[in-house]
N, C-alpha and C positions, 0 to 999 in steps of 0.2 A: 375559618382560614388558618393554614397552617402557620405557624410560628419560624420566619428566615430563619433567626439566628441558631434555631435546634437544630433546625435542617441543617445548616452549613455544621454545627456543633456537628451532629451525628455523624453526618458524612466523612469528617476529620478525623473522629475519634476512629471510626470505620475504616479507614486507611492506615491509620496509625498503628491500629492489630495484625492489620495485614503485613506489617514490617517487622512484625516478633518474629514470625516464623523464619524468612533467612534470619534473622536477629540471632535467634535461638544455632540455626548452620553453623554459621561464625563463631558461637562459642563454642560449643559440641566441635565444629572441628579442631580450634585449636585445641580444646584438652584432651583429642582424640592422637593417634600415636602417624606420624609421619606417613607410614606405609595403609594408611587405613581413613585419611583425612577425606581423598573423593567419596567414599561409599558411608563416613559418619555423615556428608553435609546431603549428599544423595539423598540419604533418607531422612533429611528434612522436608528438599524441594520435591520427593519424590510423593510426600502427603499432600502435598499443596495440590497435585494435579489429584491424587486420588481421592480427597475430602470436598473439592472442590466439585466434582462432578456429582458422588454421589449426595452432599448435599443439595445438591436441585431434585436429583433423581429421588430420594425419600425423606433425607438425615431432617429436614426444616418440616416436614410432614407430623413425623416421627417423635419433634419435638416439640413441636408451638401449634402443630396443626388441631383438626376436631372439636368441639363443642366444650371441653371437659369436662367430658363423661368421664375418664378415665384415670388414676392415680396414679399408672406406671406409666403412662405414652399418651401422648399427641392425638393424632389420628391420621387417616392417608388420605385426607381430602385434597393435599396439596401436593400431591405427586406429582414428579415434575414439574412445579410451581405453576403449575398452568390456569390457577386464577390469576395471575401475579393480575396480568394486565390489567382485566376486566376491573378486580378489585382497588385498581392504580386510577384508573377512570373515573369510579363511583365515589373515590375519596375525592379530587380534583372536581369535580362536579359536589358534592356536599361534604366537605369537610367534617369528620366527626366531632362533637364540640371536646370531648377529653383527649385527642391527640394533636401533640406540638409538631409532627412529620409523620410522612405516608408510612406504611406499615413496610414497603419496601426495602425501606433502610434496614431494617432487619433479620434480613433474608442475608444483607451479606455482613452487617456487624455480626450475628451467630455464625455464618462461617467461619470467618476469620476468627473465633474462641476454638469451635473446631477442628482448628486446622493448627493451634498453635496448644491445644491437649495432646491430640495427636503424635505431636512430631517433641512433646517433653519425651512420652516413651520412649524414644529410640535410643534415646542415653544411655538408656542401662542395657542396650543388643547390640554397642558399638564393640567390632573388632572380629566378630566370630561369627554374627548369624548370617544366614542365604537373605540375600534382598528380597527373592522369593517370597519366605516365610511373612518377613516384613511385614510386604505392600497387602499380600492376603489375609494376614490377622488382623491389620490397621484398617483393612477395607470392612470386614465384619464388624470392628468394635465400636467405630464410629457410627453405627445402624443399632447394634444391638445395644451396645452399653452408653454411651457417650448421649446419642439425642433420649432415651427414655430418661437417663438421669438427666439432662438439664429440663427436662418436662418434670420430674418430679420435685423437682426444688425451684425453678420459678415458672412452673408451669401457671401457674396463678391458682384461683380459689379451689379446691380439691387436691390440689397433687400432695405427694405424700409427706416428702420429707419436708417443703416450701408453708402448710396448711396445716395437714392434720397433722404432722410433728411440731410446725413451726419453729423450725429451725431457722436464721441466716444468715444468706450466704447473699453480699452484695456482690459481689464480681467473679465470685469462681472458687472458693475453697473447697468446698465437695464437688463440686462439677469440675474445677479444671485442676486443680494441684493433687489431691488425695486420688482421686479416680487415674489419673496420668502417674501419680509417685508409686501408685500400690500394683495398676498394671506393668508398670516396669521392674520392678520387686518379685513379679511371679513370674515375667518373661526370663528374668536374667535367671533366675533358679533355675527355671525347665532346661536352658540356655546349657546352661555351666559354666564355668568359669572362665577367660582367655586363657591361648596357652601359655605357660609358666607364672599364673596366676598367682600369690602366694609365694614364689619365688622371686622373680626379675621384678623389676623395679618398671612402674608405667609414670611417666610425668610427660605433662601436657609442649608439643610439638613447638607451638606457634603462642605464644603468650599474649602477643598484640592482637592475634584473632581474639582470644577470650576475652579482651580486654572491650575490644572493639563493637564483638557481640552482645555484651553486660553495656553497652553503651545505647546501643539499635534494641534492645529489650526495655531498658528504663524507658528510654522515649518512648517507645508503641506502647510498653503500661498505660504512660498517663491519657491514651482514648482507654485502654482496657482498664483502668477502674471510674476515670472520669466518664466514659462514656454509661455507663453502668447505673449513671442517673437516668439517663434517657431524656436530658434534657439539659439547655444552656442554663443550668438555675444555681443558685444556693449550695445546693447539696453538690454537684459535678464541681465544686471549685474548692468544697472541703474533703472528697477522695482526693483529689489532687494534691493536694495539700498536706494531705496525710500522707498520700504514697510518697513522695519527697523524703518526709522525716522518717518514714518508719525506713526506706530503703538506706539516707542516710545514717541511721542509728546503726543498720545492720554492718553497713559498710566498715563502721568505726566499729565496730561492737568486734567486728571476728580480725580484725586488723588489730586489736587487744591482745584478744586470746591468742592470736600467733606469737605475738611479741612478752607475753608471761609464759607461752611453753615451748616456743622454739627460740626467743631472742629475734625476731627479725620476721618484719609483716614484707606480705608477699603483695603482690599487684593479680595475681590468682585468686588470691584467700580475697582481696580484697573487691575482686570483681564475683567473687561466689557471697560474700556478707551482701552485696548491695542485692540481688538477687533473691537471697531467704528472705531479706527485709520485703521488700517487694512481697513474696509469699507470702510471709505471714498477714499481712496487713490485706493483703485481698478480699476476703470475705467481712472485713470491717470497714472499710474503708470509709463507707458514706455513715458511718453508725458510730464513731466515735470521736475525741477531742483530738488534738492535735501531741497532746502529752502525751496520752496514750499510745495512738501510734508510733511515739519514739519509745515508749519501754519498750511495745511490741519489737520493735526493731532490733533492739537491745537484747533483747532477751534470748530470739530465734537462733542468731547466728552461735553463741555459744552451744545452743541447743542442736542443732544441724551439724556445725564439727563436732560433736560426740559422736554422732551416730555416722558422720563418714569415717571419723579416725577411728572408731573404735566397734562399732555395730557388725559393719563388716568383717572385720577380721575374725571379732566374737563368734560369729555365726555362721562366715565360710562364704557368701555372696557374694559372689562380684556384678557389682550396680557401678559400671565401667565408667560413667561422668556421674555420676550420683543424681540420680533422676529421683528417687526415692529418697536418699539421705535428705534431702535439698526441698522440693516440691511435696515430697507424701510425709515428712517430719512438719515438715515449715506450714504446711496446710491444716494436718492435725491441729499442730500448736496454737495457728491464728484463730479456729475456729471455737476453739475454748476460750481465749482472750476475750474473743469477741463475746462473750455470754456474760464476761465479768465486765469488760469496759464500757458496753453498749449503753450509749446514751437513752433514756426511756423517751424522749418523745420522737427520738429517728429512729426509732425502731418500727420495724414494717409488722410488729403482733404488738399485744398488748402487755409485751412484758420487756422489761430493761435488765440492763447489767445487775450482775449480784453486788457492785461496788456501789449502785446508785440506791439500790432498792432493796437492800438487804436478801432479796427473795433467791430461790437459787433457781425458779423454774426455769428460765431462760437458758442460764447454763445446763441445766438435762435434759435440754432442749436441743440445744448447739453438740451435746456430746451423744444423743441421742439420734440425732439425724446423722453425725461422724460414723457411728457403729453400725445403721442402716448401710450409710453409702460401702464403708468396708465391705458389709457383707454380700451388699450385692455384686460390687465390682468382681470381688475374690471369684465368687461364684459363677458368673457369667465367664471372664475370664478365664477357669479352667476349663469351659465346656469348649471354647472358642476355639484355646489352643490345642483339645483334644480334637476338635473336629481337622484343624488347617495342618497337625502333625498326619493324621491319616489320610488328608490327601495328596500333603507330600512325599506320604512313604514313610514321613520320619525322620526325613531329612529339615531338620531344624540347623543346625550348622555349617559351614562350609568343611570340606575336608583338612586332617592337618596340616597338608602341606599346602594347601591355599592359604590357612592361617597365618604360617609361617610364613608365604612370600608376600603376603597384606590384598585385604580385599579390593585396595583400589585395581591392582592388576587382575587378580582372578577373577571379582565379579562384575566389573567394568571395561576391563581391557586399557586402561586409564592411567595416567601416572599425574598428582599434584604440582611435582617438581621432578620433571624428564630431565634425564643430563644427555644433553646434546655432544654428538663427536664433531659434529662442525657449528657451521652459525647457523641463526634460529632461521 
């Protein structure tokens, strides 16, 4: 018999994910620029419809499906989820004795990860790119890259990075922040820069949106790392616990740094600290002390403002809301931590933090599956955007004088705030 309180657990935590994603809208739009706020939040809600589909149509196949035969993928027995039912029946009719809820539940807690990797990307394509381009490459990468990688890290006994690397990853660091920070890093290159990049000055439109969105992202965290147990137990109440401290460290931590190098902490800065903290603490979550998670905390946000204040300009990128400074720094970082902090008896291999156990496999472990998932994403990624740039001709940006009058009019017809010549 199935276990209520999981079932209600799961289900909650499963809604609660579902809420990052506008979560995510609402930040992205505020620190997206006036003229450009419908078409940043657009291609948030615009993944929800397109990850949402084709995960039934392959992406749950692709990832969780098949036997595991396989190291890279799933398999496509659950195309269009069309055993759902039958397999819904046979559990309800004899409950398997290792599981606490139907296996259904997980058909839409993996959406909602995939729906809310997804749409980290568009951060760094806010301002310039064809919505086009968007919905077509986010439609491929969610198929090609997105469901292989989370089959190969919790795919369970075989997959690669999860098994034979044994690296991990409890709630998403190579599956949903490095895979979403590093894809966004190669789009905005291919991208280019906005126009006057480098020049004019970009600061965020709407502040109470960013604010507001860092607020709807902390809450859907705590199902997205608490649910990550997969169960109402022990562990689901110390990710919890941890995601709290590590996001509040981060929050305090970059609210520091602003006030040692600028004199004066920002309600921005301070809704982007609680967010890396968040990051970093992802892939540890169920796997370390509560201490820990606040160094984690501690530590990211110093580390993530270097690389927005400074990486970019270093290098000439413009990662337009820092989807990569933020997600693909912050995920790197946590999933090293987690090699040093990792408690050895929550650990899902046979080996602990370098801190508990002097040993350092774990960490070339944890850095080892990081350089996997790099290399794969990279890769994948350039073929992706070679294939969707040839079918659009090449048209990967809007024109410049779309740019200049802002995507919300050009590629929506839309305005966020229309000034009326009479009443509304």
């Amino acid at each position: 018999m199935f276990d209520s309180g999981s079932v209600a657990f799961m289900l909650v935590c499963t809604m609660l994910v579902f809420l990052m994603t506008p979560g995510l809208a609402f930040f992205y739009g505020g620190l997206a620029r006036r003229k450009n706020v419908v078409n940043t939040m657009l291609m948030c809600f615009g993944i929800i419809g397109i990850v949402g589909v084709l995960w039934i149509v392959a992406g749950w196949s692709l990832a969780y499906g098949g036997d595991g035969s396989y190291s890279f993928l799933g398999g496509f027995d659950q195309l269009l989820a069309l055993p759902t039912v039958a397999q819904l029946q046979a559990e309800l009719a004899n409950p398997p004795a290792d599981a606490a809820y139907p296996s259904v539940v997980d058909i839409a807690f993996q959406m909602a990860f995939a729906m809310i990797t997804s749409a980290i990307v568009t951060g760094s394509l806010a301002g310039r790119v064809r919505f086009s381009f968007m919905a077509l490459f986010m439609g491929i990468w969610v198929l090609v890259v997105y469901a292989p990688l989370a089959h190969m890290v919790w795919g369970g006994e075989g997959s690669l990075i999860g098994d034979v690397i044994g690296a991990l990853d409890f709630a998403g660091g190579d599956v949903v922040h490095i895979s979403s920070g590093v894809t966004g890093l190669i789009l905005c290159v291919i991208a280019g820069g906005r126009r006057g990049y480098g020049v004019m000055s970009y600061r965020p439109h709407n502040v109470p949106f960013v604010a507001l969105g860092a607020g709807l992202l902390w809450f859907g965290w705590f199902g997205f790392n608490g649910g990550s147990a997969f169960a109402a137990d022990g562990i689901a109440a110390l990710a919890v616990l941890n995601t709290v401290t590590a996001s509040a460290a981060g929050l305090l931590s970059w609210m520091a740094v602003e006030c040692l190098l600028t004199g004066k902490p920002t309600l921005v800065g301070a809704s982007t600290g609680l967010v890396a903290g968040l990051v970093a603490i992802t892939p540890g979550a169920g796997f370390v002390e509560p201490w820990a998670a606040l160094v984690m905390g501690a530590i990211v946000s110093p580390v993530c403002y270097f690389a927005i204040s400074h990486l970019k300009s270093r290098f000439g990128y413009d990662d337009a809301l820092d989807a990569f400074g933020c997600h693909g720094i912050g995920g790197i970082l946590g999933g090293v931590l987690t090699g040093i902090f990792c408690v050895p008896e929550l650990s899902w291999t046979e080996h602990g933090g370098l801190l508990y156990t002097g040993d350092v496999a774990l960490l070339i472990d944890q850095v080892v599956g990081i350089v996997v998932t790099l290399a794969i994403v990279i890769v994948l990624d350039l073929v992706i955007a070679a294939v969707v740039r040839a079918i659009l001709g090449g048209k990967v940006r809007v024109d410049e004088s779309d740019e200049a009058l802002g995507l919300d009019v050009s590629e929506h017809g839309e305005s966020a705030y229309p000034a009326f010549s009479g009443l509304d």
